[in-house]
C-alpha positions as CSV (number, residue, x, y, z in Angstrom):
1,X,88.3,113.5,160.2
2,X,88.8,112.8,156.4
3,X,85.8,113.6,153.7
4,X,84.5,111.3,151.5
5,X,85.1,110.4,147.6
6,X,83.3,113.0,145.6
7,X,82.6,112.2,142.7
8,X,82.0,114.1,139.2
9,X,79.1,116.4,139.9
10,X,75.9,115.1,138.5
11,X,76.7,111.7,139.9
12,X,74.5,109.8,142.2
13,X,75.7,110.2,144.7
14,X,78.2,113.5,144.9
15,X,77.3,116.7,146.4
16,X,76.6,119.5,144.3
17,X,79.6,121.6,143.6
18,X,79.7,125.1,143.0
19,X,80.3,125.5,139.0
20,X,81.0,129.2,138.6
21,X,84.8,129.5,138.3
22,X,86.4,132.9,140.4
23,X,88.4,135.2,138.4
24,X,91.8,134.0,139.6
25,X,90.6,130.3,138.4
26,X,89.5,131.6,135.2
27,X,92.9,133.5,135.1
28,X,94.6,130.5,135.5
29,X,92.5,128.5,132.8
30,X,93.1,131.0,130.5
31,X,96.7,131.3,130.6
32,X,96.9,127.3,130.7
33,X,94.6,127.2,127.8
34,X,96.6,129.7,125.8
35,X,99.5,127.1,126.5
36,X,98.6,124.2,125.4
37,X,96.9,125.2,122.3
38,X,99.8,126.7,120.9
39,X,101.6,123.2,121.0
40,X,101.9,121.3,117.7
41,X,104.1,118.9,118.6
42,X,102.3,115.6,120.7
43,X,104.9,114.9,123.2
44,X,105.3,118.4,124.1
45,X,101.6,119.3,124.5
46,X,101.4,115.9,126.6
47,X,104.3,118.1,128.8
48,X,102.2,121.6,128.9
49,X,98.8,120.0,130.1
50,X,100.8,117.7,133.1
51,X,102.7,120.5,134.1
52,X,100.1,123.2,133.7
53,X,97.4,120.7,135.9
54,X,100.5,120.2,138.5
55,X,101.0,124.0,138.8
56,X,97.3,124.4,138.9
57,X,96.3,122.4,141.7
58,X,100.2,122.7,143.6
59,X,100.3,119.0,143.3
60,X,103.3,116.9,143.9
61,X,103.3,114.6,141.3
62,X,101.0,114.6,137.8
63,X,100.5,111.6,135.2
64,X,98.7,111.1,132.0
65,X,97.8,107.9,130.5
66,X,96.4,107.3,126.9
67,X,93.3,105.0,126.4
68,X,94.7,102.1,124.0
69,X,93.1,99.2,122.2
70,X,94.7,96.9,125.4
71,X,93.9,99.5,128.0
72,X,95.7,102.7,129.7
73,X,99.3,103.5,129.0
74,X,101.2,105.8,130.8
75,X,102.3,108.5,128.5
76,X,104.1,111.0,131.1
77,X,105.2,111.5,134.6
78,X,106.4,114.9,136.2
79,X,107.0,116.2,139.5
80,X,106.0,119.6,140.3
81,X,110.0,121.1,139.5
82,X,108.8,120.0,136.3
83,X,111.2,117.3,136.1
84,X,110.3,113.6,134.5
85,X,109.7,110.8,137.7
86,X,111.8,107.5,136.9
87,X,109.3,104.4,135.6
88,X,110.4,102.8,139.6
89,X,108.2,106.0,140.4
90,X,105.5,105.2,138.2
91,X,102.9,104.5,141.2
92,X,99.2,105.5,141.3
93,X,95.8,103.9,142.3
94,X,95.0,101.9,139.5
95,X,91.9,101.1,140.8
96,X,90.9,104.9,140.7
97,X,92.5,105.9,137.0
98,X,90.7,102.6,135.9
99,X,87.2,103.7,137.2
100,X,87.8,107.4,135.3
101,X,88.8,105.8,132.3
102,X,85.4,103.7,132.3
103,X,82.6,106.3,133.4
104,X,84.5,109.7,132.5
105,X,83.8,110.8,136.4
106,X,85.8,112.7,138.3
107,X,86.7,110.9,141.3
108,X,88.6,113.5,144.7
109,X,89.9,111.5,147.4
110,X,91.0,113.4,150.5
111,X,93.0,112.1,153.2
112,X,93.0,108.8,150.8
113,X,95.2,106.7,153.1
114,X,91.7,106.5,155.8
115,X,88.9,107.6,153.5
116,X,86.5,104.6,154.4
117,X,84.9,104.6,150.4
118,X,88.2,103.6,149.5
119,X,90.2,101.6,153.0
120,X,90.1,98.2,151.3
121,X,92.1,99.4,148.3
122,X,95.4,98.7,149.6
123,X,96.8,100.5,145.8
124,X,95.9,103.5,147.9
125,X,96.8,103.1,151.3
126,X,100.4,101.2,150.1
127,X,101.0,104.9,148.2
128,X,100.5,106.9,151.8
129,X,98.6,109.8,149.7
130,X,96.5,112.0,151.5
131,X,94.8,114.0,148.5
132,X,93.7,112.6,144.5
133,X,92.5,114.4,142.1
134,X,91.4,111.8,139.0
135,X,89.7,113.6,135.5
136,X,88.9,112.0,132.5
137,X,90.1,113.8,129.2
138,X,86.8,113.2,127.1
139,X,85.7,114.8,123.8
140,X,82.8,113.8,121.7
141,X,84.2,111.2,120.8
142,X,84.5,109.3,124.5
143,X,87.1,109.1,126.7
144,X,90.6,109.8,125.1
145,X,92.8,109.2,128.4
146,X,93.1,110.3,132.2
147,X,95.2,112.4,134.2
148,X,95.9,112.2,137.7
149,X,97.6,114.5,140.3
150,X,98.3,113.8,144.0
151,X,99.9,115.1,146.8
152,X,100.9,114.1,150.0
153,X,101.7,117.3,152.0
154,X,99.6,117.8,154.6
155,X,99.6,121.6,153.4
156,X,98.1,121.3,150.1
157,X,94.5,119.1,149.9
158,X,91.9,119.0,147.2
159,X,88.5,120.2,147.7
160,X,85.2,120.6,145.9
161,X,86.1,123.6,145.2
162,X,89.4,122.5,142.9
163,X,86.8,120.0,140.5
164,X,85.3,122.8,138.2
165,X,88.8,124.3,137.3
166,X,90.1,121.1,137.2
167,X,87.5,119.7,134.8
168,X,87.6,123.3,132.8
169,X,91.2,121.8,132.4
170,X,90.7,118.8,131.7
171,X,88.2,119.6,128.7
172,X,90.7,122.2,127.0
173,X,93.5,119.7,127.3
174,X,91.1,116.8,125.9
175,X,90.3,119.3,122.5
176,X,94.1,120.1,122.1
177,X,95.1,116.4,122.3
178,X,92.3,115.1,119.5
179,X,93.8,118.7,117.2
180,X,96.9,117.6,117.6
181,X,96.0,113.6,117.0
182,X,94.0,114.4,113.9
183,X,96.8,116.5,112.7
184,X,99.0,114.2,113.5
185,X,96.6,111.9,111.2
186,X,96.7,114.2,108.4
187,X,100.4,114.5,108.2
188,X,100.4,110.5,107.8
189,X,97.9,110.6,105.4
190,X,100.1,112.9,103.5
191,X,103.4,111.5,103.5
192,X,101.5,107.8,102.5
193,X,99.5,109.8,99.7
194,X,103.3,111.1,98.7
195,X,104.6,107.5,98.9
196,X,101.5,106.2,97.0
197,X,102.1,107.9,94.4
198,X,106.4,107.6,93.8
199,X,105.7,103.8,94.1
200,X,103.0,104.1,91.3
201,X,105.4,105.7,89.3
202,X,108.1,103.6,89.7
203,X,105.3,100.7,88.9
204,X,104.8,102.3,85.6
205,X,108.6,101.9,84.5
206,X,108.1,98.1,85.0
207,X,105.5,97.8,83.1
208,X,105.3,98.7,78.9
209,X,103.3,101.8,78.4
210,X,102.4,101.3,74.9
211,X,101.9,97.7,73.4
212,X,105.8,97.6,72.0
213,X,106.3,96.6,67.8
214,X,106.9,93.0,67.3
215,X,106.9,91.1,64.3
216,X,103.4,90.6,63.0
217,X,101.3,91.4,65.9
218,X,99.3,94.3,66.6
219,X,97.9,94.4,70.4
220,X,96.8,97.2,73.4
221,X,97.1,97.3,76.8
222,X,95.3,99.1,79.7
223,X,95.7,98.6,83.4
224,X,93.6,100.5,85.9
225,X,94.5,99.8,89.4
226,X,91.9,99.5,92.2
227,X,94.3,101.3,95.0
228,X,97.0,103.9,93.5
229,X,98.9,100.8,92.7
230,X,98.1,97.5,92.3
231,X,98.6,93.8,91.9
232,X,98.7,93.2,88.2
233,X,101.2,92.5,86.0
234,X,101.4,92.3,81.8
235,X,104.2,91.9,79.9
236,X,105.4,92.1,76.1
237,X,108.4,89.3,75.7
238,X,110.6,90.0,72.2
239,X,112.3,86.5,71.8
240,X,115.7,86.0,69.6
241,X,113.9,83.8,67.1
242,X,111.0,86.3,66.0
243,X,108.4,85.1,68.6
244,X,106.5,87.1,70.9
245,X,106.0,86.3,74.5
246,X,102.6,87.7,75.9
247,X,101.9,87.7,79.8
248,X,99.4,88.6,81.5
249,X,99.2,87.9,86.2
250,X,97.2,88.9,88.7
251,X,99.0,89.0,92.4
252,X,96.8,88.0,95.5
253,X,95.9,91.4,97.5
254,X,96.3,94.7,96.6
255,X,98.3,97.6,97.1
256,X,102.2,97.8,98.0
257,X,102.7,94.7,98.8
258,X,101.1,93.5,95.8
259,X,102.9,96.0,93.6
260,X,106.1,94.9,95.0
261,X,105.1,91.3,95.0
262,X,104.3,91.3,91.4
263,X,107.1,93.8,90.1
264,X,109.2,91.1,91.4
265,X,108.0,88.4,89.7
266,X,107.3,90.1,86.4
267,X,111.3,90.2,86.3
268,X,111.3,86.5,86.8
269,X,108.7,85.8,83.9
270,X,110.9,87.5,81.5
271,X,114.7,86.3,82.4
272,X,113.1,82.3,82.8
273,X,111.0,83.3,79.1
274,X,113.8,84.3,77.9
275,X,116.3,82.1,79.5
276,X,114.1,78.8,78.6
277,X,111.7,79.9,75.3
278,X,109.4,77.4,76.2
279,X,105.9,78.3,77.7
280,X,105.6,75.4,79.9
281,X,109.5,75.1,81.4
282,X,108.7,78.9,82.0
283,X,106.0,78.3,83.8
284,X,107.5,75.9,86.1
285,X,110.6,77.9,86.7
286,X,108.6,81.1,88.0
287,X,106.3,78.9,90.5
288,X,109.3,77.4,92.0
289,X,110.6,80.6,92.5
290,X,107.7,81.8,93.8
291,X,106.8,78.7,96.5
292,X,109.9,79.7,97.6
293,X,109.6,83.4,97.9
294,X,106.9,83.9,99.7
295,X,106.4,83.9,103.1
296,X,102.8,85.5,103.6
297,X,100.8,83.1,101.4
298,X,101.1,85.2,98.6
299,X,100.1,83.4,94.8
300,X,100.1,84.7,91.7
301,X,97.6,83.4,88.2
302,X,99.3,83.6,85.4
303,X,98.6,83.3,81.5
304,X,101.6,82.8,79.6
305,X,101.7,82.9,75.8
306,X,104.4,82.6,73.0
307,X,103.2,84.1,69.3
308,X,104.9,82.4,66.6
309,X,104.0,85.3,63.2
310,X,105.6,83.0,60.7
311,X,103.0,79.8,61.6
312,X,100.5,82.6,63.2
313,X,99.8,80.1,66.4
314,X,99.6,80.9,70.1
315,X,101.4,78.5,72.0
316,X,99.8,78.9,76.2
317,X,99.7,77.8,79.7
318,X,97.5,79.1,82.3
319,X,98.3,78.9,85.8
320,X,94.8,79.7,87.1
321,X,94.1,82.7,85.4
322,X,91.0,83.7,83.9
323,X,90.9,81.5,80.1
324,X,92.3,83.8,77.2
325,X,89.0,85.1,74.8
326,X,89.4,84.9,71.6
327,X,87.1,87.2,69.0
328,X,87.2,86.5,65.6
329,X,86.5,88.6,62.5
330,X,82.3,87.9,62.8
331,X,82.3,88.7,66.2
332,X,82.1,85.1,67.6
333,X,83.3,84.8,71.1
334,X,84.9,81.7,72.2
335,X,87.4,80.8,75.5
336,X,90.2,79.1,76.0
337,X,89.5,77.1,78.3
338,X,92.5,74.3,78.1
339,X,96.1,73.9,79.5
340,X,95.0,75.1,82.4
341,X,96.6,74.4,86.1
342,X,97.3,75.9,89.6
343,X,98.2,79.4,90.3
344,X,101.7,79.7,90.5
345,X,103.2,79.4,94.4
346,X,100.8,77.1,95.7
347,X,102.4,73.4,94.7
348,X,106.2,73.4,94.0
349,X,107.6,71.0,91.7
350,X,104.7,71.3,89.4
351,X,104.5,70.8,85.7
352,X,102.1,73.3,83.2
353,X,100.6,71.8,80.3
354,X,100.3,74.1,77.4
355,X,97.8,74.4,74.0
356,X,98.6,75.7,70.8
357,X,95.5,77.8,68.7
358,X,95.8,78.9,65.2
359,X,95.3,83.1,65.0
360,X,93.8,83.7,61.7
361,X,93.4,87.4,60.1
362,X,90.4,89.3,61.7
363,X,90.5,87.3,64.7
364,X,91.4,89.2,68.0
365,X,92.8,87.5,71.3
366,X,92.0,88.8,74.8
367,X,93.4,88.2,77.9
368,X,92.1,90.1,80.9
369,X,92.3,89.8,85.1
370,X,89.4,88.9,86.8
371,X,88.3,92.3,87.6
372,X,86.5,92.8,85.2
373,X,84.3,89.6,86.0
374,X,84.2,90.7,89.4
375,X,83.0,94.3,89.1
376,X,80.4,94.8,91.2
377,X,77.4,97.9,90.8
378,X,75.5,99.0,94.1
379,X,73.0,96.5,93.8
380,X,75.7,93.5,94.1
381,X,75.4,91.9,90.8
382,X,78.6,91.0,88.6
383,X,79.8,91.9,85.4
384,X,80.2,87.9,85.0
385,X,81.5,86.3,81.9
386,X,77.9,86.8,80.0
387,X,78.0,90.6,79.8
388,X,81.9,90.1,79.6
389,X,81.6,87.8,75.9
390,X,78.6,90.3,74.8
391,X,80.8,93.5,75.6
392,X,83.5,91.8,73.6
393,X,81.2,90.7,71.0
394,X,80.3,94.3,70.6
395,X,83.3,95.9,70.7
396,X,85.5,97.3,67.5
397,X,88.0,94.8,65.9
398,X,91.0,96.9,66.3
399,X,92.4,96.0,69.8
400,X,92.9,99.7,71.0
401,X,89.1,100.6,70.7
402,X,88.6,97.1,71.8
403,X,90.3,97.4,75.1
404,X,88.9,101.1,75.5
405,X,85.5,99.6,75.1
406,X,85.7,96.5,77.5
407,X,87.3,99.0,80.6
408,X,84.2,101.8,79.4
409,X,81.4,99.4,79.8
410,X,82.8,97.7,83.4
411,X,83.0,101.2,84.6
412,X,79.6,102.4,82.9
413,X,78.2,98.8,84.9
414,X,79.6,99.9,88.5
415,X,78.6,102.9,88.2
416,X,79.5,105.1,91.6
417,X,81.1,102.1,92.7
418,X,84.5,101.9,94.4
419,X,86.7,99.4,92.1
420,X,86.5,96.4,93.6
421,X,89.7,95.1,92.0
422,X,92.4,95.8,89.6
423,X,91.5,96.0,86.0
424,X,93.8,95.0,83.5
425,X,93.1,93.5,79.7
426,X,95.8,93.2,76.9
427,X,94.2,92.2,72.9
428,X,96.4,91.2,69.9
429,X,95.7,90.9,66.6
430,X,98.1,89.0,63.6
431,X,99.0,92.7,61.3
């Protein structure tokens, strides 16, 4: 006569097992214990606890399967020689592992094939298994997968008296699992940290350090990225004929991609600015290129700028960036808010207006990304364009204390505050 589906102890319905372990179980735990926790490696600690359980409990067959996003997949399958079983030999009671993997109970099935608890799953009677063993590998974090042995020799069957060692088990396996996970986790974290930080240094070779000498302009630059790189882009354009090209974009996103994304087309503003010399035909060159680059929706704003020293005029187009600031010698803040179109990406084919402003001695222009409107400080509020134009108002003349100033008072605003978004603000001044 076969016995019934005993569950986890401390179930409803499940007989009280006896919990205290004998010495030759606790043997065994210990020398299984010592086994797995001296794996680093994932795939071969998934190895030590299937073959350790198998050896255990003298089953014929063991599996483990990893609690997924979608479900359970089945991470190994050995025999008890220790050898791998073929996927065509990937057969258990799904109904059973699926149970564990929900309440974290222990389910023993003995004589399975008749056990009236479970004769209507035909999973179980198709597999002609007498015994199942069935734990949940759970931490405090929940239920991290299930492993499942089973045996149908009529000389080996599981009994209440198999569930504490097997649980025991089941526990140390579940702790050296989530080690070697979060270690596993670390090591990522690590090698991205590593990558981070090369492709931030290769960022900086694309982009000037130091506001370059051109002919009769003075300027500054400062670009503090919200992630360890980011998604804006500046420029200083020397042209042939004396004129200085000024550029200042802002990539959608942030991070890699964005870095990548705008490294790319920071190349593309200066051959086309230099190719063209013409604000406007610049313009449209790069947003063709662009519209037909991406492929993820990607855009990028973009003020654009040529200095002409000998007539001291700014000749600009704006493709959706945030308008150009202009400070002049009383401290006067005014905007730019002209020539003015759609961010370059979004409409092939397109054509940029442009606007030309005087630059008279004493005055200072600014352009700058809209991180610094968009700052946030923990009670939600914005920078904005009012404490943006009274910073600037404030601020020294000169544009490097100038642009020290603006990216010292958005980061004395936020506070605490995680950046929001990249930061980057360029300011010239006729010398």
């Amino acid at each position: 006569m076969s016995e019934p589906v005993v569950p986890a102890p401390g179930g409803a319905a499940s007989p009280v097992a006896d919990p205290r372990l004998d010495v030759e179980a606790l043997r065994l735990l210990l020398d299984v214990s010592r086994r797995i926790n001296a794996e680093r490696d994932p795939d071969a600690l998934l190895t030590a606890v299937v073959d350790s359980l198998v050896s255990v409990t003298k089953a014929d067959r063991g599996f483990l399967m990893l609690k997924e996003a979608a479900g359970l997949r089945f991470a190994l399958a050995r025999d008890r020689k220790g050898m791998p079983l073929e996927a065509g030999k990937f057969r258990v009671s799904q109904s059973v592992v699926g149970e564990v993997a929900q309440t974290g109970e222990t389910r023993l099935i003995d004589d399975a094939a008749t056990s009236a608890a479970y004769h209507a799953r035909m999973s179980i009677v198709n597999l002609s298994l007498r015994t199942i063993l069935c734990v949940a590998l759970k931490t405090s974090r929940g239920v991290l997968g299930v492993i499942y042995v089973d045996s149908n020799a009529i000389t080996r069957r599981f009994s209440e008296r198999d569930v504490p060692l097997v649980e025991a088990f089941a526990a140390q396996a579940a702790v050296a699992l989530e080690r070697v996970r979060l270690q596993e986790a670390e090591l990522e974290r690590d090698r991205m940290r590593r990558q981070l930080e090369v492709a931030a240094e290769i960022q900086h070779t694309f982009l000037p350090g130091t506001f370059p000498d051109s002919p009769g302009l003075s300027g500054a630059v400062a670009t503090v990225p919200a992630l360890q790189v980011g998604g804006d882009l500046y420029d200083v354009i020397r042209l042939p004929d004396g004129r200085t090209g000024l550029v200042v974009g802002d990539v959608s996103g942030k991070g890699v991609p964005a870095a990548l994304f705008a490294a790319r087309i920071l190349s593309d503003v200066r051959y086309e600015a230099l190719y063209h010399g013409e604000v406007s035909a610049t313009l449209a060159a790069v947003n063709d290129i662009v519209a037909r680059r991406s492929t993820r929706g990607m855009f990028v704003t973009l003020l654009c700028a040529f200095y002409d020293p000998r007539r001291r005029e700014v000749t600009f187009g704006n493709a959706g960036h945030v308008a150009p600031l202009l400070r002049d010698r009383l401290g006067r803040v005014t905007r730019w808010e002209e020539a003015t179109h759609v961010p370059l990406g979004v409409l092939p084919g397109t054509t940029y207006p442009t606007a030309t402003r005087r630059l008279d001695a004493g005055d200072t222009l600014v352009v700058l990304t809209d991180g610094f409107l968009d700052a946030v400080r923990a009670d939600g509020e914005r920078f904005g364009d009012e404490r943006l134009g009274a910073a600037l108002a404030a601020a020294p003349s000169d544009p490097s204390p100038l642009v020290a100033a603006l990216v010292a008072e958005t980061t004395r605003f936020t506070g605490n505050q995680p950046q929001a978004d990249d930061l980057t603000c360029l300011a010239v001044t006729p010398a």
